[in-house]
SESETI-645610 format. One record per residue (C-alpha): residue number from 1; x, z, y. Coordinates in nm, 2 decimals. Layout:
ATOM    k       X       Z       Y
ATOM  NUM       X       Z       Y
...
***
This chain:
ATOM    k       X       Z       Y
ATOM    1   11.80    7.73    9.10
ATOM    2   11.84    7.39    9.21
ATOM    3   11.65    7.24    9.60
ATOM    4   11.52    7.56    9.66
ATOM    5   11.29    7.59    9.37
ATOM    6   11.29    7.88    9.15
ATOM    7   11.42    7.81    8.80
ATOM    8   11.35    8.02    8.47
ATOM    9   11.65    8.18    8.28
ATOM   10   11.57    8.25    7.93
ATOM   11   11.63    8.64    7.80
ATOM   12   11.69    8.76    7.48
ATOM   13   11.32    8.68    7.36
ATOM   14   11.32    8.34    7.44
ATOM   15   11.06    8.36    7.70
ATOM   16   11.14    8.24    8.05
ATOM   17   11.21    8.49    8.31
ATOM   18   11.10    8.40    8.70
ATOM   19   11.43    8.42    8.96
ATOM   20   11.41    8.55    9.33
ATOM   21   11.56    8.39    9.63
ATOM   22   11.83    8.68    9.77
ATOM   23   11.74    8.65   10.15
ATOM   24   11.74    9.00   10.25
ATOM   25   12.04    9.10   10.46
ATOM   26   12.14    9.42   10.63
ATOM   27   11.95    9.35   10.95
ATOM   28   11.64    9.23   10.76
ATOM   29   11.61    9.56   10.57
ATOM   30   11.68    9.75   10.87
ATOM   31   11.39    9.61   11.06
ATOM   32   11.22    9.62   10.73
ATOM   33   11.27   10.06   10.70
ATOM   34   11.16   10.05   11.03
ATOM   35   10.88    9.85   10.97
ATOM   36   10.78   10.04   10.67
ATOM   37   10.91   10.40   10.76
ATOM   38   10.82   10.48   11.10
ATOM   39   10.42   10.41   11.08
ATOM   40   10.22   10.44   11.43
ATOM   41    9.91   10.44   11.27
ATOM   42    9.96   10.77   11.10
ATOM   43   10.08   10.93   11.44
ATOM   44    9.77   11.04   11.60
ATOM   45    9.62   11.24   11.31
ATOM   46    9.93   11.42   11.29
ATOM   47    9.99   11.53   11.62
ATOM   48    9.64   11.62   11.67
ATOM   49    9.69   11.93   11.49
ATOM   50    9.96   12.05   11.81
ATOM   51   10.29   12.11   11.91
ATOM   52   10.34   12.28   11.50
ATOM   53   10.37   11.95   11.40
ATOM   54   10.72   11.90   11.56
ATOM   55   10.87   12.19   11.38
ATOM   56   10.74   12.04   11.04
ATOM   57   10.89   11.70   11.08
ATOM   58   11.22   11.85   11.12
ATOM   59   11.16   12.04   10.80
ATOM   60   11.06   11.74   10.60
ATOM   61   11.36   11.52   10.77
ATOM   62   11.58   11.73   10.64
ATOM   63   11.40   11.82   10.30
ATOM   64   11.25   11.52   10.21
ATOM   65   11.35   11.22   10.37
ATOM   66   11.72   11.31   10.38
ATOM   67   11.72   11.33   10.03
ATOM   68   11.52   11.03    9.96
ATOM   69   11.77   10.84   10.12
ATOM   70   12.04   10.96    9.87
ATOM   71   11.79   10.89    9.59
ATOM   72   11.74   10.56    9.73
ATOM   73   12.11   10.46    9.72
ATOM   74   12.19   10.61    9.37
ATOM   75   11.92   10.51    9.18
ATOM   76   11.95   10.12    9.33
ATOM   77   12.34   10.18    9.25
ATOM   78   12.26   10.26    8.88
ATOM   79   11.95   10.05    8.80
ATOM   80   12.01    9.76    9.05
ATOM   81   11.72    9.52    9.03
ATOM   82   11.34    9.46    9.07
ATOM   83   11.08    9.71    9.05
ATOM   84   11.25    9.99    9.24
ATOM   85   11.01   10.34    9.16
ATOM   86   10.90   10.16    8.85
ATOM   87   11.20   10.03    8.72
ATOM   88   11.37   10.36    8.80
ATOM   89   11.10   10.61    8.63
ATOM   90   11.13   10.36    8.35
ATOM   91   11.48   10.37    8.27
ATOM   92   11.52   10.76    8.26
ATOM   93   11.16   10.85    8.13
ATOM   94   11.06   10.58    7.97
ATOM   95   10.80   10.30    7.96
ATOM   96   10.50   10.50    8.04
ATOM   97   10.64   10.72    8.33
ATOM   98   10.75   10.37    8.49
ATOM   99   10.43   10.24    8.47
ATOM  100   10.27   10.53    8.57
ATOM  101   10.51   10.53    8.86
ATOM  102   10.50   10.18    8.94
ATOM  103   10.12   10.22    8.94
ATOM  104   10.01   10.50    9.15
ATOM  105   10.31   10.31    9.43
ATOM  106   10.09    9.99    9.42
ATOM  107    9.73   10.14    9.40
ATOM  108    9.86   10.34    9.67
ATOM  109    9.88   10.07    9.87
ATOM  110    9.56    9.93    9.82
ATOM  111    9.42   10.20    9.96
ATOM  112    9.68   10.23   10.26
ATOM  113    9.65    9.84   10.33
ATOM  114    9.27    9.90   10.43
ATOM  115    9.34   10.19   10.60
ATOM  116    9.61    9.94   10.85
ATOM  117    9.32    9.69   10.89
ATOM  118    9.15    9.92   11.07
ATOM  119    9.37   10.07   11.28
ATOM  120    9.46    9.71   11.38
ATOM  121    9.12    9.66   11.45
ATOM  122    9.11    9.98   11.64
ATOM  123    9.41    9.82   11.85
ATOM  124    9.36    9.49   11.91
ATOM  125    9.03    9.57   12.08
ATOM  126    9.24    9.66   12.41
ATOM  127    9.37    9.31   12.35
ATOM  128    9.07    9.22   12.51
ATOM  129    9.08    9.41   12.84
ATOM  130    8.89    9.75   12.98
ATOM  131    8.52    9.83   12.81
ATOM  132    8.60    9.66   12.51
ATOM  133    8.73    9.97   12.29
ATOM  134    8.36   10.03   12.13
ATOM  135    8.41    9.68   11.96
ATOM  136    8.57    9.90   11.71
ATOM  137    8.30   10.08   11.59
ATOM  138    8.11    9.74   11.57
ATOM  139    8.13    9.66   11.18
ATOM  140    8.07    9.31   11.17
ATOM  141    8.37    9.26   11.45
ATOM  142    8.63    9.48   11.28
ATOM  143    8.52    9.36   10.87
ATOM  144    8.60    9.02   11.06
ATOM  145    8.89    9.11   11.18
ATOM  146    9.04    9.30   10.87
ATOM  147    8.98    8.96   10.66
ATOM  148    9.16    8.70   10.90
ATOM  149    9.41    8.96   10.93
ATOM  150    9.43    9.01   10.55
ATOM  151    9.43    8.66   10.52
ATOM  152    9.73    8.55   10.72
ATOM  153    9.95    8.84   10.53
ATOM  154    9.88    8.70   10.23
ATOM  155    9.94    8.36   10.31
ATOM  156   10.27    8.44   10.46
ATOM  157   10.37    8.64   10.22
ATOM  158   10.29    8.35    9.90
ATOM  159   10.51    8.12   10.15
ATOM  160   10.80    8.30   10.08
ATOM  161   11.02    8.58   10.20
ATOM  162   11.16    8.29   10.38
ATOM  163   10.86    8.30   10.61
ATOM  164   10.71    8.63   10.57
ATOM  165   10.98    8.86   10.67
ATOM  166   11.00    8.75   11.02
ATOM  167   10.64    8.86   11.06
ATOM  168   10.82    9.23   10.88
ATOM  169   11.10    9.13   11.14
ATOM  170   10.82    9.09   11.40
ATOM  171   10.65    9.38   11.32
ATOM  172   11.01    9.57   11.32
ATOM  173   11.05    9.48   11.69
ATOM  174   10.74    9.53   11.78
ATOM  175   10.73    9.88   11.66
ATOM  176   11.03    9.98   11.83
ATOM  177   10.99    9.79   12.14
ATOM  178   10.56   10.00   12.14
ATOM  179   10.77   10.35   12.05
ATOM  180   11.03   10.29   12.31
ATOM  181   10.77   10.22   12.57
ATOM  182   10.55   10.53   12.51
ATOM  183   10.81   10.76   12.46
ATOM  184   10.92   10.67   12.82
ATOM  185   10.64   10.63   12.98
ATOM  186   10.63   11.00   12.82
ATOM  187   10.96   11.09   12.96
ATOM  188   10.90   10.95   13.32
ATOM  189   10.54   11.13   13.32
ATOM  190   10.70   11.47   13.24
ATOM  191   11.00   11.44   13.49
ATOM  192   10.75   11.32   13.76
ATOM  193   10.42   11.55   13.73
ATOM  194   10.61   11.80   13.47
ATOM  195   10.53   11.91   13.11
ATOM  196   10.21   11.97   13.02
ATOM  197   10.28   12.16   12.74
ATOM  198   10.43   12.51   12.66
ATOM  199   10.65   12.69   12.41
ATOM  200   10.29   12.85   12.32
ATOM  201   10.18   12.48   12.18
ATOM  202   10.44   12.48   11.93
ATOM  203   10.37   12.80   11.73
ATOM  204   10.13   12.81   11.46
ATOM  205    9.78   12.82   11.57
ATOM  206    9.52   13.08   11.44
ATOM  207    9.36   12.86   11.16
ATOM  208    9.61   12.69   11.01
ATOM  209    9.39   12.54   10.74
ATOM  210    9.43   12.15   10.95
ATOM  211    9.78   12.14   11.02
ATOM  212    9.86   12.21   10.62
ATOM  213    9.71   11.86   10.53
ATOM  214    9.96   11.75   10.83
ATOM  215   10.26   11.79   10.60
ATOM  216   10.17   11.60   10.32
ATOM  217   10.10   11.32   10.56
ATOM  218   10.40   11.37   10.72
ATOM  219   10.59   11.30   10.37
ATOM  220   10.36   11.05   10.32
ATOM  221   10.49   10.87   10.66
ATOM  222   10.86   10.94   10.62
ATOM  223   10.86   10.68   10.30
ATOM  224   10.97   10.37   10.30
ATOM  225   11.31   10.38   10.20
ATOM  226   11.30   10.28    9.86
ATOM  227   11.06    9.99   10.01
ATOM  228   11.36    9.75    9.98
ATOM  229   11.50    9.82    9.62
ATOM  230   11.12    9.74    9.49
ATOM  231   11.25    9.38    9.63
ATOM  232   11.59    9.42    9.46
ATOM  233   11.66    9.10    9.31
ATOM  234   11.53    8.97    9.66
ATOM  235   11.88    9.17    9.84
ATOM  236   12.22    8.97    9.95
ATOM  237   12.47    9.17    9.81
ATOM  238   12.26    9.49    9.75
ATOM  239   12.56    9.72    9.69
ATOM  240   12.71    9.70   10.02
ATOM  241   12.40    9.58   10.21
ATOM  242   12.16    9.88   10.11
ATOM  243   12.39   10.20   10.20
ATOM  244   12.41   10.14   10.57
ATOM  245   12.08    9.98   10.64
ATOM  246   11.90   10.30   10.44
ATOM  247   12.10   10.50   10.74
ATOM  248   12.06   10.34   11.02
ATOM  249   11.72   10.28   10.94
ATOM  250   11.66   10.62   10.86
ATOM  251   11.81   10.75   11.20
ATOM  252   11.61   10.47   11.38
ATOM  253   11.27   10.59   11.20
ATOM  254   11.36   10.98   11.22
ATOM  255   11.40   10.98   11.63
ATOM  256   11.14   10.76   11.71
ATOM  257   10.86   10.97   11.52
ATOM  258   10.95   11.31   11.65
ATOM  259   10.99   11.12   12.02
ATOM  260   10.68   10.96   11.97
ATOM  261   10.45   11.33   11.85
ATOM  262   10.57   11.45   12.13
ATOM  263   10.48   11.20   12.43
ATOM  264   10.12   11.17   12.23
ATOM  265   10.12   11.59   12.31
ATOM  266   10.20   11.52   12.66
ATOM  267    9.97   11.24   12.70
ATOM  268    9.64   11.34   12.61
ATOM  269    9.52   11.66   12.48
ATOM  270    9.51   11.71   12.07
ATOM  271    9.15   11.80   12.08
ATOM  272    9.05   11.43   12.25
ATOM  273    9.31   11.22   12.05
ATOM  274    9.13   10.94   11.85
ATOM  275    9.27   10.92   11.49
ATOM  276    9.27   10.49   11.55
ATOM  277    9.32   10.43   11.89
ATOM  278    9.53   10.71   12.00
ATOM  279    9.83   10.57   12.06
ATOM  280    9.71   10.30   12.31
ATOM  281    9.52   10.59   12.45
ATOM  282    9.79   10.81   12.54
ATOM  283    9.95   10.44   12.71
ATOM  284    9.61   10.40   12.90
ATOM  285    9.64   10.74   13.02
ATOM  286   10.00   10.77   13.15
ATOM  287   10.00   10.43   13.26
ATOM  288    9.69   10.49   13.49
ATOM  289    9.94   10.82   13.61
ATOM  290   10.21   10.62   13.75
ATOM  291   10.00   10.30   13.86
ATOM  292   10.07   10.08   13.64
ATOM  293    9.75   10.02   13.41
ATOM  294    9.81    9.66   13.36
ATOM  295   10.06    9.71   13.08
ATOM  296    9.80    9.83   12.85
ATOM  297    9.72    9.50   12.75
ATOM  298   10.11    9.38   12.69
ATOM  299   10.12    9.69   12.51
ATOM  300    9.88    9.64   12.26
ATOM  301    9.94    9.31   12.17
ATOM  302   10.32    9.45   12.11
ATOM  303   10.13    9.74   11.87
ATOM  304    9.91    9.49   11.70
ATOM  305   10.23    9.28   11.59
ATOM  306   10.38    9.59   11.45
ATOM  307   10.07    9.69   11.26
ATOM  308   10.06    9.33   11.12
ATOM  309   10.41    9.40   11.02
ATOM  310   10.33    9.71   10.84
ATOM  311   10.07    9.54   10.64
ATOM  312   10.27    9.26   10.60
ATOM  313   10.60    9.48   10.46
ATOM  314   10.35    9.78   10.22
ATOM  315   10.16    9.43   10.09
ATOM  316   10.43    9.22   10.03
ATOM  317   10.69    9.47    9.90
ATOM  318   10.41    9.66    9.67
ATOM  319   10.31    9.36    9.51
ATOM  320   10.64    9.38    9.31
ATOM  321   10.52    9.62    9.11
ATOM  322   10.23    9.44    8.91
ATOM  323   10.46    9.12    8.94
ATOM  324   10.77    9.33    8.72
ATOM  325   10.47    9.55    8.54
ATOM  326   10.34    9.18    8.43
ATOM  327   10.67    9.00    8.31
ATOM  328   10.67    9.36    8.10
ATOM  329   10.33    9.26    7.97
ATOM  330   10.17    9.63    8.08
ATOM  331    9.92    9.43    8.30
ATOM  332    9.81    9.09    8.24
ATOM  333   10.08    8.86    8.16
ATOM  334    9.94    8.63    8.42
ATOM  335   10.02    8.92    8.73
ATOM  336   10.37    8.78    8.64
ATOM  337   10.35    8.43    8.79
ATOM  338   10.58    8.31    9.06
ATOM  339   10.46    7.99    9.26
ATOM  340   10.59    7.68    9.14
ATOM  341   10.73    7.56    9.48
ATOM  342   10.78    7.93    9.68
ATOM  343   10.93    8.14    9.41
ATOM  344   10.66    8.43    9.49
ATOM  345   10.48    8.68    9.32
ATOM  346   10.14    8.49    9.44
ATOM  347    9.90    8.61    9.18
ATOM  348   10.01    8.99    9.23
ATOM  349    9.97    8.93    9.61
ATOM  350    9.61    8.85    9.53
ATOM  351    9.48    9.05    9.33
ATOM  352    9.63    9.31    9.58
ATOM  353    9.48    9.14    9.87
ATOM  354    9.11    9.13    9.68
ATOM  355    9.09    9.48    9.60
ATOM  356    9.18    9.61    9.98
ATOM  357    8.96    9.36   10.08
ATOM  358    8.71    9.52    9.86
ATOM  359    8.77    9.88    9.95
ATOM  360    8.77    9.74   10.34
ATOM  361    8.37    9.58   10.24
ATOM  362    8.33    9.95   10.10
ATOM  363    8.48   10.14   10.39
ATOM  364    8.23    9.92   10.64
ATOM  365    7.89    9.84   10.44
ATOM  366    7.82   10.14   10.17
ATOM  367    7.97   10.49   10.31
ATOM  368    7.80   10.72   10.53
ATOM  369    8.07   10.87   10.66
ATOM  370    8.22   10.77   11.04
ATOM  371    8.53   10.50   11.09
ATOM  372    8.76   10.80   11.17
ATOM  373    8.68   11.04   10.86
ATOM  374    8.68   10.71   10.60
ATOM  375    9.04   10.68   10.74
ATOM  376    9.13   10.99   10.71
ATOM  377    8.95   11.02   10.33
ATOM  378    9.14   10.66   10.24
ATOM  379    9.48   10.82   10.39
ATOM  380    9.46   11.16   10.18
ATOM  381    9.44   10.96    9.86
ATOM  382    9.67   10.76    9.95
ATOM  383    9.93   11.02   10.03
ATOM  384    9.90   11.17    9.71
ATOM  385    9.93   10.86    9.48
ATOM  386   10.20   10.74    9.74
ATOM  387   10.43   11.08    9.63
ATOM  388   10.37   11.09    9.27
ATOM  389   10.66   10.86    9.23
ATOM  390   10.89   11.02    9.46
ATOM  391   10.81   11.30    9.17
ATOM  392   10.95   11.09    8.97
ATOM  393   11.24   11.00    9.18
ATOM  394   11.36   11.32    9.26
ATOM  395   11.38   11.40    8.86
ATOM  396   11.57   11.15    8.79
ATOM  397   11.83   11.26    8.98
ATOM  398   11.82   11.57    8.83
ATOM  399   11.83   11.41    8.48
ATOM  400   12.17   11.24    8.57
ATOM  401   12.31   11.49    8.75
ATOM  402   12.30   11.75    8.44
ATOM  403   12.36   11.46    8.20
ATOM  404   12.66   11.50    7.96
ATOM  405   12.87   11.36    8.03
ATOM  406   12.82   11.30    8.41
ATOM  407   12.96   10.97    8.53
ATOM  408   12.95   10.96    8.91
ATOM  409   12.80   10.73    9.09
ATOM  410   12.77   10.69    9.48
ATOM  411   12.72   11.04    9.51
ATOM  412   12.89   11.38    9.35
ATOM  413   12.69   11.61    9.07
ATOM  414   12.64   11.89    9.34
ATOM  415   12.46   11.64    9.61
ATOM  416   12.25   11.51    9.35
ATOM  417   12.11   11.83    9.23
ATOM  418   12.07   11.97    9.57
ATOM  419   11.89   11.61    9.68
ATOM  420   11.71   11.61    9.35
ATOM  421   11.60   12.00    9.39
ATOM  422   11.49   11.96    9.81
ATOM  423   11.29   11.66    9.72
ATOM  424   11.08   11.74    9.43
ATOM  425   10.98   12.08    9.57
ATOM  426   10.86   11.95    9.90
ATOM  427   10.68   11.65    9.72
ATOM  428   10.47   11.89    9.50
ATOM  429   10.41   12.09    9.82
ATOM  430   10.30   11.78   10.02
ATOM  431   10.09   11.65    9.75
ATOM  432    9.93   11.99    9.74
ATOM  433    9.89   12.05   10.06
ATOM  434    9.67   11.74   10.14
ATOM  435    9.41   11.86    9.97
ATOM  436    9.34   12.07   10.22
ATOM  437    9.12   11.84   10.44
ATOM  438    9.19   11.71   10.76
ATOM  439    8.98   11.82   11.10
ATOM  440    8.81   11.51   11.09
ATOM  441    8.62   11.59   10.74
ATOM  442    8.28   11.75   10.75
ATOM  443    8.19   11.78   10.43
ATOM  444    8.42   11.99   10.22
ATOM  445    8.32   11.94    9.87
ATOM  446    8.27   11.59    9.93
ATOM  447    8.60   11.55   10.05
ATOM  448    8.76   11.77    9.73
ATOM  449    8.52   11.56    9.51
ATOM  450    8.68   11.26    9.64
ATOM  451    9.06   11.36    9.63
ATOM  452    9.06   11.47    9.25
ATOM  453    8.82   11.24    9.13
ATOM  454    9.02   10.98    9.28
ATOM  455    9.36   11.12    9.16
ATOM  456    9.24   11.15    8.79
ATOM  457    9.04   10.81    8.79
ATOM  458    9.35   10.64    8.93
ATOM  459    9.58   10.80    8.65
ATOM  460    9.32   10.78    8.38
ATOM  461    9.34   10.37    8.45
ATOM  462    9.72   10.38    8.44
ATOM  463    9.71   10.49    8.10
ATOM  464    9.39   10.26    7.99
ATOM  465    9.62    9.96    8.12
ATOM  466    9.95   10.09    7.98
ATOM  467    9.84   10.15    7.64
ATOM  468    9.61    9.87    7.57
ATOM  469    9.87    9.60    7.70
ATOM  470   10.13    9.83    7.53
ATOM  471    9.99    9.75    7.21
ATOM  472    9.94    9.37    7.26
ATOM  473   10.33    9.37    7.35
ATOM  474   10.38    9.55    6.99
ATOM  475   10.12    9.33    6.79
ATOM  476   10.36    9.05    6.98
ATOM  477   10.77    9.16    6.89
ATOM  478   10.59    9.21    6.52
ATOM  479   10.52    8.83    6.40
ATOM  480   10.90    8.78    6.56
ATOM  481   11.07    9.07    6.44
ATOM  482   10.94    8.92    6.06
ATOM  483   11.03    8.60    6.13
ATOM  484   11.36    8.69    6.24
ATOM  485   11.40    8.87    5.89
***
């Protein structure tokens, strides 16, 4: 690397490999977990299904994201580099189960970055002062929105790291400067009129059929984690950087959710809270309380930031995949182009960009179904392409931990088995679970249509891509491998 421009190292092929610019330091990857992890936008849909909903974050702290974070460590400590999920899957099961991995993580995304758009939108409408919150069901204001939005992210993020993780830095600060707002506006509300809630609200209610599609999404919102080792070769000093930012951004992510589900209980009633807007709702409702309405405004504009900074981290960070998947020639060799003068993944980061920007057109222009339940539809998908590598994940520790012989890493044989054990079975629960649908479907088979069809069209591409780029990458070593002879 020489002025601050990428150079190419060549490999054992002969074929020039991109280099990263190593910017990421402890504090940048904790603002980044927090960015990542702790997602407001998923908040309301989960704590409209009651008080329960406290009780099942707990389990799937402990169960899930506990264990991630162990997975997270040990896997970046053994395969240290770019790619993260893919490269892991990859070097344990193989080339196919790391693409496959690698896949459903950034097809995930193109679903979830849509899915942020919107809630965005849904936000920044309070931006604009009292009377203003039907702009968001106004299509031609929020597809306008979505696209500048979109727009900026990307452009930021072909800048550089450099550039586009203060707007993940941004976002980080943001998110925890909206959380700690709410959640004391939440505790001042309950110390001064008392708690609206009971011990009653947090038992299971009579039809529990909503609240199981709650856990998957809660899985779904607790990663993030391994977020930063997809940018490996993008880490100062990974080894001793990623241990304690994966904790304290864990602990960070873990209080401010639970904190969070509950002020949204004591705010507004589950039955009224708006999947998109909820959180500035519950603000607007507490604030109006105590006399203090104007900070609803402040308030949003701090949520929008962090919203930006969620799409900025999932779109920036997920576009590693078909950057590592191109360089592997699984995908078009051309998704493996780094910008001459910035040193990023730029074509990944637009072909990511176009297709959200296509499901967003899709979302406003051809469905029938309302804003709220084409979130919710986008969100279910999502969370079950989203875990399918954390499937993946979890068995890899497994693998290592009863491989012969067993050569320790960060962690022992016995805290790998029980991390590796804990995860996978509450990732195949989540995934199943969200099939269930959410309160805000209406039309059942419609909604189960949608999930597997989408599952098996999304997996049935994976392999189309993997083995029709597989074999070019064969037909390619061949002419070599004779030449060589």
């Amino acid at each position: 690397m020489s002025n601050g421009v990428p150079t190419t190292v060549p490999d054992g092929e002969n074929r020039g490999v991109p280099s990263l610019h190593r910017v990421l330091r402890r504090r940048d990857l904790v603002l980044l977990f927090v960015v990542a992890v702790f997602n407001l936008n998923v908040l309301p849909s989960i704590a409209a299904n009651g008080g329960v909903t406290v009780w099942l974050w707990i389990v799937a702290l402990l169960l899930f994201f506990w264990p991630q974070g162990i997975a997270v460590i040990e896997l970046a400590h053994r395969f240290p580099g770019e790619g993260g999920v893919y490269l892991w899957a990859k070097e344990v099961f193989g080339d196919f189960h790391g693409f496959l991995s690698g896949w459903c993580y950034w097809t995930n995304n193109m679903m979830y970055v849509p899915t942020v758009m919107l809630y965005f939108v849904g936000v920044s409408v309070f931006v604009l002062g009292p009377g203003h919150e039907s702009l968001a069901d106004n299509k031609p204001f929020a597809l306008s929105v979505s696209i500048v939005l979109l727009v900026l992210l990307v452009v930021l993020n072909i800048i550089g790291l450099r550039v586009g993780k203060w707007i993940n830095n941004l976002g980080g600060v943001g998110t925890v400067t909206a959380a700690a707002l709410l959640i004391g506006l939440g505790i001042f509300v309950a110390v001064r009129f008392g708690m609206p809630i009971t011990f009653a609200d947090f038992s299971l209610p009579s039809s529990p059929r909503f609240v199981l599609n709650s856990f998957g999404v809660i899985c779904y919102a607790l990663v993030g984690l391994e977020l930063a080792s997809v940018m490996g070769d993008e880490i100062h000093n990974p080894r001793e950087t990623l241990p304690g930012a994966v904790a304290w951004g864990g602990i960070l992510s873990g209080l401010l959710y639970i904190g969070a589900t509950l002020t949204l209980l004591i705010a507004v009633k589950r039955e009224d809270l708006n999947v998109l807007q909820g959180i500035v709702q519950a603000v607007d409702n507490m604030a109006r309380r105590v006399g203090i309405g104007w900070i609803v405004i402040p308030f949003a504009i701090l949520l929008s930031f962090a919203i930006a900074g969620i799409g900025s981290a999932w779109l920036g960070g997920s576009a590693r995949i078909p950057f590592v998947a191109g360089l592997d020639s699984y995908m078009p060799a051309w998704l493996g182009k780094v910008h001459p003068k910035y040193g990023t993944p730029f074509a990944a980061l637009i072909v990511h960009a176009i297709v959200s920007l296509i499901l967003v057109v899709l979302n406003f222009v051809f469905t029938g179904a309302t804003v709220q339940e084409s979130f919710q539809r986008l969100l279910s998908l999502s969370v079950v392409l989203q875990l399918v590598p954390f499937v993946y994940m979890f068995c890899a520790l497994l693998r290592i931990a009863f491989r012969e012989p067993f050569v320790r890493g960060p962690y022992g044989r016995a805290t790998l088995i029980w991390a590796g054990l804990s995860g996978f079975l509450t990732t195949v629960l989540g995934i199943v679970l969200v099939f269930f649908p959410a309160q805000q479907i209406r039309s059942l088979w419609s909604y189960e249509l949608w999930m597997f069809g989408g599952t098996l069209c999304f997996v049935g591409m994976a392999a189309f891509f993997f083995f029709v780029y597989g074999r070019r990458k064969i037909g390619r070593k061949m002419p070599r491998t004779a030449s060589a002879i």
